[in-house]
C-alpha positions in Angstrom: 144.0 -23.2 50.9 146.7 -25.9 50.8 149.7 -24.5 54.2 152.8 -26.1 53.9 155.8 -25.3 56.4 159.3 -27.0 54.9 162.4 -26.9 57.2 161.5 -23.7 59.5 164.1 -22.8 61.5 164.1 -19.2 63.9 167.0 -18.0 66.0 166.5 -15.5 68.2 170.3 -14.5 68.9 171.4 -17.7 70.7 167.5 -19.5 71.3 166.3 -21.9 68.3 163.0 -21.5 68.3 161.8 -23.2 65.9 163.9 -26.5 64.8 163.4 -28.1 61.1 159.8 -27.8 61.2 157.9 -29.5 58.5 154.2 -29.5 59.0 151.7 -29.8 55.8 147.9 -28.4 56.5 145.5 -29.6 54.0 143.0 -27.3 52.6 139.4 -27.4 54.5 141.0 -28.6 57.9 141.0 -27.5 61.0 144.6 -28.0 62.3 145.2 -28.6 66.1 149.1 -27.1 67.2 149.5 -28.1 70.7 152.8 -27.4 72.6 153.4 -26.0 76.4 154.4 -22.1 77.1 157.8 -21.4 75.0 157.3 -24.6 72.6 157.4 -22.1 69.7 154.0 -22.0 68.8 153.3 -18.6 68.5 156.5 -18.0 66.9 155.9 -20.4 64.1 152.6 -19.2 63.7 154.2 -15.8 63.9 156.6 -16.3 60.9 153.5 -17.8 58.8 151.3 -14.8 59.8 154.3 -12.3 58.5 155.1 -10.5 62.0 158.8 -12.4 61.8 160.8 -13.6 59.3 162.4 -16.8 59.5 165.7 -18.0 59.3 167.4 -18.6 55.3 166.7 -21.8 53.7 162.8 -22.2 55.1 160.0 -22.3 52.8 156.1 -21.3 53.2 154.0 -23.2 50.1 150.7 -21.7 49.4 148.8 -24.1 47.4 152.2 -25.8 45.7 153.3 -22.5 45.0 156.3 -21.0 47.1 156.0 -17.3 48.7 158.2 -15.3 50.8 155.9 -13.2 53.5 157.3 -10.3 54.3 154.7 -8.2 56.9 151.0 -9.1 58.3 150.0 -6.7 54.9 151.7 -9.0 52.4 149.9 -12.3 54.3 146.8 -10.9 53.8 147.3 -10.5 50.3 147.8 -14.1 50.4 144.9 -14.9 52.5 146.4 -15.2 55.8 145.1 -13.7 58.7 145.8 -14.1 62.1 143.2 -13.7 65.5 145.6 -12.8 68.9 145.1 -14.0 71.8 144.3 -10.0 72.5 142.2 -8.6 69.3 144.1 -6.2 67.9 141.3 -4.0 67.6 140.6 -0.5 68.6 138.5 0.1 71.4 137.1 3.9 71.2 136.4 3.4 67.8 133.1 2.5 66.0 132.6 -1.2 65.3 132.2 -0.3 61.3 135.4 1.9 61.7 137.5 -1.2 63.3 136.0 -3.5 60.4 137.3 -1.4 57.6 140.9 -0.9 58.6 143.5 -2.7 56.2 140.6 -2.2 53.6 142.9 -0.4 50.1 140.8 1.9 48.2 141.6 5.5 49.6 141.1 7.9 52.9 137.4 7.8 52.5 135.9 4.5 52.1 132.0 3.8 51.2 130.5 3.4 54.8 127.1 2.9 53.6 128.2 0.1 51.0 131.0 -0.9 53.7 128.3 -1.4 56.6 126.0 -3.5 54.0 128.8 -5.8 53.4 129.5 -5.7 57.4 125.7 -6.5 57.9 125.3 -9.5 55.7 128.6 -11.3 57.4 127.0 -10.9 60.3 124.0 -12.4 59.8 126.0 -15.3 57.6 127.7 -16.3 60.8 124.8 -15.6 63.3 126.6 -12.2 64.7 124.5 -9.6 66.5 126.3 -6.7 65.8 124.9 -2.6 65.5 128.2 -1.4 63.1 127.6 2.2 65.2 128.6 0.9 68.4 131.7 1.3 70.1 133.9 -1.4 70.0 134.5 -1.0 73.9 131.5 -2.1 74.4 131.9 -5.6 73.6 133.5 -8.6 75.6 136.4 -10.3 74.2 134.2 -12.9 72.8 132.4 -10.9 70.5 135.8 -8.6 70.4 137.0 -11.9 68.5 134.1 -12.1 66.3 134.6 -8.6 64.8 137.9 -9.4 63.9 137.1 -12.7 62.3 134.7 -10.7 60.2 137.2 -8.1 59.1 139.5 -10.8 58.5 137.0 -12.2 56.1 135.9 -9.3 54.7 139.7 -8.8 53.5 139.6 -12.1 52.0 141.5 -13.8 54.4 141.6 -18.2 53.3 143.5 -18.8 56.6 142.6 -18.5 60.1 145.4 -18.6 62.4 143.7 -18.2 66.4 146.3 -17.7 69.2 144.9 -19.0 72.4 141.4 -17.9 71.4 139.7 -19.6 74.6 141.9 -18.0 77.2 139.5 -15.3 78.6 136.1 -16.3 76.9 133.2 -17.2 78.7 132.1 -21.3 77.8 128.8 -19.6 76.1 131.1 -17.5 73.9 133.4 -20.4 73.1 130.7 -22.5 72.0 129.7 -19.9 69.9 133.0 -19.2 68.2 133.3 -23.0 67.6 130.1 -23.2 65.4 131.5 -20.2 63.8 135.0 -22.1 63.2 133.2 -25.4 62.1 131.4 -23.3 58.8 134.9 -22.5 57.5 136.0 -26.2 56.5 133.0 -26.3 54.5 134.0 -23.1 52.4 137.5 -24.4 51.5 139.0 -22.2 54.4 141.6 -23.4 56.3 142.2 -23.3 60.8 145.0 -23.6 62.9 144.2 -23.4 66.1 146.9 -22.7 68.5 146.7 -23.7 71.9 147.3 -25.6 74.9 144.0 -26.7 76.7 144.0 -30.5 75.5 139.9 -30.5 75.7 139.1 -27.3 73.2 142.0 -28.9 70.4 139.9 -32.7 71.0 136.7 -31.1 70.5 137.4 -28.9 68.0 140.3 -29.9 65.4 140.3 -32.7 62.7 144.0 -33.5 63.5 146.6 -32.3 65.9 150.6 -31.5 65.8 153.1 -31.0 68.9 155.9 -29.0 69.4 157.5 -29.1 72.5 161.3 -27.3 72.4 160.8 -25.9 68.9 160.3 -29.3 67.5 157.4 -31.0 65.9 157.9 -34.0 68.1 154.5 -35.9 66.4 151.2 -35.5 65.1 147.7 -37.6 65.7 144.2 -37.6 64.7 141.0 -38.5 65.9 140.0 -40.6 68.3 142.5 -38.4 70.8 143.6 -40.1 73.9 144.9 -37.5 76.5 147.6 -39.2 78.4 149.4 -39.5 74.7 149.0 -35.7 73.7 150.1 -34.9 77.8 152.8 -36.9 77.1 153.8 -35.5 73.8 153.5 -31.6 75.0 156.0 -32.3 77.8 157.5 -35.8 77.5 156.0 -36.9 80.6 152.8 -37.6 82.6 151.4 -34.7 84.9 148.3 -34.6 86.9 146.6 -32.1 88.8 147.4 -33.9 92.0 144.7 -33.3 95.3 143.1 -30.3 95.9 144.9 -28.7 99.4 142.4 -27.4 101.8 143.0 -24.3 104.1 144.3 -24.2 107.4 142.5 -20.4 108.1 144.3 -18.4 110.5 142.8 -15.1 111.9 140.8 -13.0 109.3 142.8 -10.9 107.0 140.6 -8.7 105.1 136.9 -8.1 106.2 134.0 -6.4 104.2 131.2 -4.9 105.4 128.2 -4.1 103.3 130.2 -2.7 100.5 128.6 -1.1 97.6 130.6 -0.4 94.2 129.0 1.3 91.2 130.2 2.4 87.8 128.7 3.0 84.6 127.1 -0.3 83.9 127.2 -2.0 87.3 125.6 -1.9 90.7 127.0 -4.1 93.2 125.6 -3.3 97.0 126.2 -4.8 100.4 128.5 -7.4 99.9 130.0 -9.2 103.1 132.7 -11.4 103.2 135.9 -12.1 105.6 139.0 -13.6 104.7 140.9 -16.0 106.8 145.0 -16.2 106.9 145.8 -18.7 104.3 142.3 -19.0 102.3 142.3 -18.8 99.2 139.0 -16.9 97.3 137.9 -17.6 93.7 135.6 -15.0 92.0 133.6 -16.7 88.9 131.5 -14.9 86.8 130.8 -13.7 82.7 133.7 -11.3 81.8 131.8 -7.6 83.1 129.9 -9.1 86.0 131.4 -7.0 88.5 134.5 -9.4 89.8 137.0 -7.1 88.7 135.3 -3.9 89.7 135.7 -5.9 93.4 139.0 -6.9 93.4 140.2 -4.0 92.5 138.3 -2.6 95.8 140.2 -5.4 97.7 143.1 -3.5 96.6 142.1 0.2 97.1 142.5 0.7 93.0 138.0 1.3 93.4 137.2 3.1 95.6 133.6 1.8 97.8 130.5 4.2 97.8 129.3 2.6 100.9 130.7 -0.1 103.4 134.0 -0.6 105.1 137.2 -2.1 104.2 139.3 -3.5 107.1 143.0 -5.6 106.5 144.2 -7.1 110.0 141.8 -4.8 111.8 142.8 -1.7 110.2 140.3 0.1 108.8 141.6 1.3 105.0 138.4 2.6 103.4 139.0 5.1 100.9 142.3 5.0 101.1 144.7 4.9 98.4 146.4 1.5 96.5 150.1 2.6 98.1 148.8 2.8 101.4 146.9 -0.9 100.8 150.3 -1.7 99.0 152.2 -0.5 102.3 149.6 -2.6 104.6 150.8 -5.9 102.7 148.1 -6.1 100.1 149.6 -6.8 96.0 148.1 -7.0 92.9 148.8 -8.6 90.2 146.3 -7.7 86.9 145.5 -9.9 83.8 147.1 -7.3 81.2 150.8 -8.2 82.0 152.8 -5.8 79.9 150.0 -3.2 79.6 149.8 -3.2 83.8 151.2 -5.1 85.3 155.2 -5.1 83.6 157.1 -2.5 82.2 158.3 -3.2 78.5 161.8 -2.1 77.8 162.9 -2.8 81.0 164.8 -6.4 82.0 165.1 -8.4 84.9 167.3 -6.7 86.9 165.2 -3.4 86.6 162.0 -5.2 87.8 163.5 -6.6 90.8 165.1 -3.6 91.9 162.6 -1.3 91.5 160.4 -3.5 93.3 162.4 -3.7 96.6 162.3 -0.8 98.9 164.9 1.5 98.6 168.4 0.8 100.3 169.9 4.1 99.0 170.1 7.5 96.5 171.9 5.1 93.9 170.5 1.5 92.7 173.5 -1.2 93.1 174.0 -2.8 89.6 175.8 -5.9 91.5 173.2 -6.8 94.3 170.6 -5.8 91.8 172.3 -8.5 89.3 172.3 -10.9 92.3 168.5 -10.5 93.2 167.4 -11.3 89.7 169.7 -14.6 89.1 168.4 -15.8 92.7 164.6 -14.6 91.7 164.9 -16.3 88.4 166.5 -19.7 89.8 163.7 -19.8 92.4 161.1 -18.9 90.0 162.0 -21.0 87.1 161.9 -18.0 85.0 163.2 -18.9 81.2 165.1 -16.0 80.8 168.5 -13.9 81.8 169.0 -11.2 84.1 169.3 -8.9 80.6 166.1 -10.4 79.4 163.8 -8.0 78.8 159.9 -8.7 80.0 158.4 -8.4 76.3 160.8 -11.1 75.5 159.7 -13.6 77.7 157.1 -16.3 77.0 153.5 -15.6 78.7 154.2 -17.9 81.6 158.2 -16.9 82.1 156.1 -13.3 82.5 153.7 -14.7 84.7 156.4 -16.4 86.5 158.6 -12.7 86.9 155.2 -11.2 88.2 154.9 -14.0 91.0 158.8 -13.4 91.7 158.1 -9.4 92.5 155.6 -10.1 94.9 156.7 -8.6 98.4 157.5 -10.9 101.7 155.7 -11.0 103.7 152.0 -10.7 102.4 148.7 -10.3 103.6 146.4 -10.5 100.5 147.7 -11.2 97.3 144.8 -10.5 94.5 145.3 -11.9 91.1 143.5 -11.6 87.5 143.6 -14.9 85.7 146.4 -15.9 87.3 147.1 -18.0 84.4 145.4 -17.2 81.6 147.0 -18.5 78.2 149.3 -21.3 80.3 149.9 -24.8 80.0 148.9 -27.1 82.8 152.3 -27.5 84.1 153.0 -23.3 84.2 149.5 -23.5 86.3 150.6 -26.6 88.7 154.0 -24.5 89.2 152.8 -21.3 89.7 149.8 -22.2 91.7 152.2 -24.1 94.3 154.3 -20.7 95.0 151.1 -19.3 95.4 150.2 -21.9 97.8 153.6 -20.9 99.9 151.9 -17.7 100.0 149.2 -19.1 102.0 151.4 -21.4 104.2 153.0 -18.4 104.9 149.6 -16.5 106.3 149.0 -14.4 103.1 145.4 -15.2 101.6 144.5 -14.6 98.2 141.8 -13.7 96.1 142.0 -14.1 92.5 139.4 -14.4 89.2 139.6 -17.1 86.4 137.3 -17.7 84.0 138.8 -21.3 84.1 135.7 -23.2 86.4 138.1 -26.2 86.5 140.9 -24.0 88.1 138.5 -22.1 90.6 137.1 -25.3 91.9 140.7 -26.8 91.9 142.6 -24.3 94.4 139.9 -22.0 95.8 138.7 -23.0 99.4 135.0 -21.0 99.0 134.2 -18.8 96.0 131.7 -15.8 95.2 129.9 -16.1 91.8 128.9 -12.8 89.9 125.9 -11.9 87.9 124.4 -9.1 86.8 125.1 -6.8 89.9 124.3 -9.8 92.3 127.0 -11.6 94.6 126.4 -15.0 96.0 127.0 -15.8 99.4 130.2 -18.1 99.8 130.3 -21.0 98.2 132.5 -23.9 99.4 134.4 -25.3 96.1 134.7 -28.5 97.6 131.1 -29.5 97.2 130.3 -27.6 93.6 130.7 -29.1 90.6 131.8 -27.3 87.0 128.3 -28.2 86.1 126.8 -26.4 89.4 129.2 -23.5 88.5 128.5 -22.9 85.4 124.4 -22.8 86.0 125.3 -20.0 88.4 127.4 -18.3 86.2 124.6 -18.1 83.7 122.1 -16.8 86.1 120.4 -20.3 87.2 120.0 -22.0 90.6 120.8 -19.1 92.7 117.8 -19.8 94.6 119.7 -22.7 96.2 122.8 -20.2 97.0 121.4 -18.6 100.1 120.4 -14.6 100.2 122.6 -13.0 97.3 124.0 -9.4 97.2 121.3 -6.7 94.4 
């Protein structure tokens, strides 16, 4: 299917988010839309997709013919469908149930006709799927394949993926990929939303930029990646050095601790953390990391072993009184966790400071958040409300409620579904942090980022723990073997 986008425009209230956009997406190609966090992207995909309507006097052209797209429902109709960055799927549900929503024809479908057709798509596109299991079962990666299949199975012509790397393992992006490349071939079209320069050059047959809301250019192969760094943010950025530790005193030791749950046996881990180190936990989505930090932050609670911060022994004691010690946590889901939707600025950053009083002052609260959001960089107002704010402006807001002063600061993908400047920003506050004496722990499934700022790292697999490893002298290569269960003989004794 032919796309074409004629003179987009989006307000929201005094933001233009989208600015005279004209962008024409030939049928069979897989379309590249790279812009950093807030470039409108996502809401120009949005208004294509039928989640937002955009301003009067835009036009969407399906295949020369104009169309006016009112909801998701009426794009699917069309042949539009759209994979989030977060499947919008249902998790205690059966994979065949999850497949079938959206699907007209009455309350009680066919599910032995339904589950033929769900069978043959996934052997078409090499999916190993049982249409009885649960869907929380599944990592995102294969979270993302269902959904591609239900798209398809509704007759979708149009693939639009939000940020589909951000939170797959390298294994399961491959894979998606070679499912991606089979669609060009069957007159389906891709756009492929993102911001990580190496999966749009490896993937997509040609490449537009927004950056402010405007299509600022467009390239194809051969891609060079100073011009597309250039385009996203109308300068040149680099990584710059990594910035070794100066370790202070230890902050958080562990001594043989065990964690268990359903699926996963992790036992006699040991590790200490110095005053300003900073810990990177690698590993495939369900390997365990997250069961651990959230034991660094008294959210799991240890069946064996002992936790100590600053020599204070907290075992099996609760999050507030790991919270009151000086320990944060900031978790991947932002507004499901971490962020309270409804609520703006000025309500995070007073309920986040200890109380002063029976009454919250509106004025010093009003204060705090224009000082929090000048510091931070936050895009926003003090009104803004949390769900209204791009990914990294929420990111940011989470960084800015962080209490001072800090011992351990634990953080999910930091900054999952960011460009490379939100990362460079965010990850030198962090780095205050640890000039400060706070340490931190965090997990990314980003090898690039872990070997970047982390000073040692712990790799998980299947219930095992490595001894630490010093990020300075591993490579992504060495990484990722260990990541996929290779060359842990050379790690030292590991954790089973």
């Amino acid at each position: 299917m032919n796309v074409e986008l004629k003179n987009i425009h989006k307000h929201f209230g005094t933001v233009h988010a989208n600015k005279a956009i004209n962008l024409n997406i030939p049928t069979g190609t897989i379309q590249g839309i790279l812009g950093e966090n807030g470039a409108g992207k996502s809401t120009l995909m949005k208004i294509l997709s039928g989640f937002i309507q955009p301003d009067p006097g835009s036009e969407i052209i399906l295949d020369g013919k104009p169309v006016v797209i009112h909801s998701p429902a009426d794009a699917i109709k069309y042949g539009i469908g759209m994979l989030h960055q977060d499947p919008l799927d249902f998790p205690p549900m059966k994979l065949l149930d999850n497949f079938l929503l959206g699907l007209s024809g009455g309350l009680f479908p066919n599910r032995k006709e339904a589950a033929q057709d769900f069978n043959l798509l996934a052997r078409e596109y090499g999916f190993s799927f049982d249409p009885e299991s649960y869907v929380d079962s599944l990592t995102v990666g294969e979270r993302q394949q269902l959904e591609i299949m239900r798209l398809l199975f509704l007759g979708a012509r149009v693939f639009i993926l939000d940020e589909p790397t951000t939170g797959i393992s390298a294994g399961q992006k491959e894979k998606l990929f070679a499912t991606l490349k089979k669609f060009p071939d069957q007159a389906m079209t891709v756009i492929f939303v993102s911001h990580k320069l190496e999966d749009v050059e490896h993937l997509c047959d040609r490449v537009a930029v927004l950056r402010g809301g405007v299509l600022v250019g467009e390239t194809k192969p051969p891609y060079v990646t100073s011009k597309l760094v250039a385009m996203m943010f109308g300068k040149e950025i680099t990584l710059g050095a990594r910035q070794p530790a100066q370790a202070g005193d230890v902050v958080l030791s562990l001594k043989n601790i065990s964690l268990e749950d359903v699926r996963l046996k992790i036992k006699n881990v040991d590790l200490e953390v110095r005053a300003g180190e900073v810990i990177g936990l690698a590993g495939m989505e369900g390997s365990g990391q997250g069961m651990f930090i959230r034991a660094c932050a008294g959210l799991t609670r240890p069946v064996g072993g002992r936790i100590s911060l600053n020599g204070r022994d907290l075992t099996g004691k609760s999050y507030h009184t790991f919270k009151r010690a000086g320990v944060n946590f900031l978790p991947a889901a932002r507004l499901e966790e971490g962020l309270v939707p409804g609520l703006n600025l000025i309500d995070h950053f007073v309920l986040a400071e200890e109380p002063k009083g029976i009454f919250i002052d509106r004025a010093a609260g009003q204060k705090l958040a224009e000082d929090r959001i000048q510091s931070f960089n936050i895009r926003g107002t003090p009104l803004s409300t949390v769900e209204s704010l791009s990914g990294g402006n929420q990111q940011r807001a989470e960084l800015a409620l962080l209490q001072t002063p800090l011992s351990l600061v634990l953080l999910e993908h930091p900054t999952r579904g960011l460009d490379i400047e939100s990362v460079i920003y965010i990850w030198s506050k962090l780095k205050e942090r640890c000039k400060q004496g706070a340490s931190i722990i965090f997990i990314s499934s980003d090898l690039e980022e872990i070997l970047q700022y982390s000073d040692c790292l712990l790799v998980f697999f299947s219930s095992k723990v490595s001894q630490p490893i010093d990020a300075s002298a591993t490579s992504v290569e060495e990484l990722g073997q260990l990541i996929g269960g290779k060359g842990w003989a050379d790690t030292g004794d590991e954790h089973a």
